[in-house]
N, C-alpha and C positions, 0 to 999 in steps of 0.2 A: 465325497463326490461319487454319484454312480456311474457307471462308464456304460455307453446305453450299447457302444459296436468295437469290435478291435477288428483292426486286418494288417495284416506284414505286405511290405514291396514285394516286388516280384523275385527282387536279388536277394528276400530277405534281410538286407541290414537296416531296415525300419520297420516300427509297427507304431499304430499308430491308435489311440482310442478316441470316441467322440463322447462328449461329457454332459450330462446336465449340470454342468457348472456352464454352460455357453463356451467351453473348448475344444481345440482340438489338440492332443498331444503328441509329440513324437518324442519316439522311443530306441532307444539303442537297445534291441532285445538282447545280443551277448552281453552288456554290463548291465542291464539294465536302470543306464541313468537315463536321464530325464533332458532330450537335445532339442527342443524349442515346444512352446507354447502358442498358439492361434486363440485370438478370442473373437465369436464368432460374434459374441452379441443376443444370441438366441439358443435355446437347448438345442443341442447336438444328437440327433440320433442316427446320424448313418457318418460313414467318413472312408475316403479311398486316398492311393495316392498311383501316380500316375507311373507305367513300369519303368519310367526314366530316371525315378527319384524326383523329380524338378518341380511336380502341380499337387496338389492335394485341394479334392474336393468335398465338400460339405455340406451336408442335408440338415435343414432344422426346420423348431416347429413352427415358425416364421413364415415356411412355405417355401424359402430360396434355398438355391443352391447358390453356392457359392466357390468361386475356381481361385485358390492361392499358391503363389510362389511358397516352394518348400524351405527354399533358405532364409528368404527373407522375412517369410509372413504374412506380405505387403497383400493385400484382397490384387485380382485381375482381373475377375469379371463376376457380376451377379447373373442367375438364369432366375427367369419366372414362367413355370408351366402350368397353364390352365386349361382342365375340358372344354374343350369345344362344342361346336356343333354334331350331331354323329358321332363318329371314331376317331376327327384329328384333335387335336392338341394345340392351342394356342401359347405360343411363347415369343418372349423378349428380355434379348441380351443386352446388359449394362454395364458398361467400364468406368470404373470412378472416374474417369477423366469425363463421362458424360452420352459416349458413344454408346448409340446402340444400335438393336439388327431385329427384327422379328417378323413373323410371319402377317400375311393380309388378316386373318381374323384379330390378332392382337394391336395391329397400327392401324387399321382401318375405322378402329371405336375408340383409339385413344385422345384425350384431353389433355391440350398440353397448358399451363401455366407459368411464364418467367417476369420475375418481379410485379405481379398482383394482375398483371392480363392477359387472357386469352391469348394464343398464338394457333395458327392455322398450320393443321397436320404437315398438308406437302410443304411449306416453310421450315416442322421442327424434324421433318424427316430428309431434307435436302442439308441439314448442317451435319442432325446426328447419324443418320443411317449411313453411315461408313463400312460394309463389311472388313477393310483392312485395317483399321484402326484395333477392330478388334481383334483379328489375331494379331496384332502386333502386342495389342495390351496382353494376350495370351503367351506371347515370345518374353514378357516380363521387360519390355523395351517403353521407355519413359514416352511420353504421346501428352503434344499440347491439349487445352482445352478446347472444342468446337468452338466456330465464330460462327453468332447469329446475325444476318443482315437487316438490314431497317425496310 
C-alpha cells in the first residue's frame, strides 16, 4: 500500500496516513500499533484529524471530502466543492441520513430524483436543507431521516 500523506493530532497521540488502498489509518505513533481503519471507498490523498481527536477528514480522487467520527469510523458528512463562476466556489453538504446545505450556485442548478421522478428544488430543499441537522450529524448525534411531503 502507498501511503500518499501522514499527519499527527495536534496532542500528538495520533498520526494518521491516507492510502491508495481507499483508507485512512490511525496510528498509535509511540507503539506504533495500528488503532482503527476508515475505508473511504476512493484513493486517499490528503487526510487531517481534528485538534480534539474526535473528526478526521478525508480528501480523495472521487473529488469528496469527507468528515468521520474518529472512534467510531461511522462517515458524518460528505462536502462537494466545485469552481464556480469567477472566484467563488460552489458547494454542497450531505449527511448520510440525507441532509444537506449548500450555497445558491450549487442548489439553484440542481436536479433532484426520488423513486424514478422529478421533484421540484424548493420542495427537496424545504425537507433537506436543514443547517442543524448538519451539525448535529457533525456532533456525531444519530438524526432521523428527512420527510418528503406529497
Amino acid at each position: 500500500m502507498a501511503v500518499n500523506e501522514l499527519a499527527f493530532s495536534a496532542d500528538g497521540s495520533r498520526l494518521i496516513s491516507a492510502g491508495s488502498d481507499a483508507t485512512v489509518r490511525l496510528w498509535n505513533p509511540a507503539s506504533g500499533a495500528l488503532v482503527g481503519t476508515i475505508n473511504v471507498g476512493s484513493i486517499v490523498y490528503a487526510a487531517a484529524i481534528s485538534p480534539h481527536n474526535k473528526l478526521v477528514a478525508s480528501g480523495s480522487f472521487d473529488g469528496l471530502t469527507r468528515v468521520w467520527d474518529e472512534a467510531k469510523g461511522t462517515l458524518l458528512l460528505t462536502l462537494l466543492v466545485l469552481p464556480g463562476q469567477k472566484t467563488e466556489h460552489d458547494w454542497l453538504a450531505l449527511t448520510p441520513a440525507g441532509y444537506a446545505a449548500g450555497n445558491a450556485g450549487m442548489t439553484g442548478f440542481a436536479r433532484w430524483r426520488l423513486a424514478g421522478r422529478d421533484l421540484p428544488a424548493p420542495k427537496v430543499w424545504q425537507a433537506l436543507g436543514q443547517p442543524g441537522q448538519i451539525a448535529r450529524s457533525l456532533r456525531g448525534e444519530n438524526i432521523a431521516p428527512p420527510k418528503f411531503s406529497k
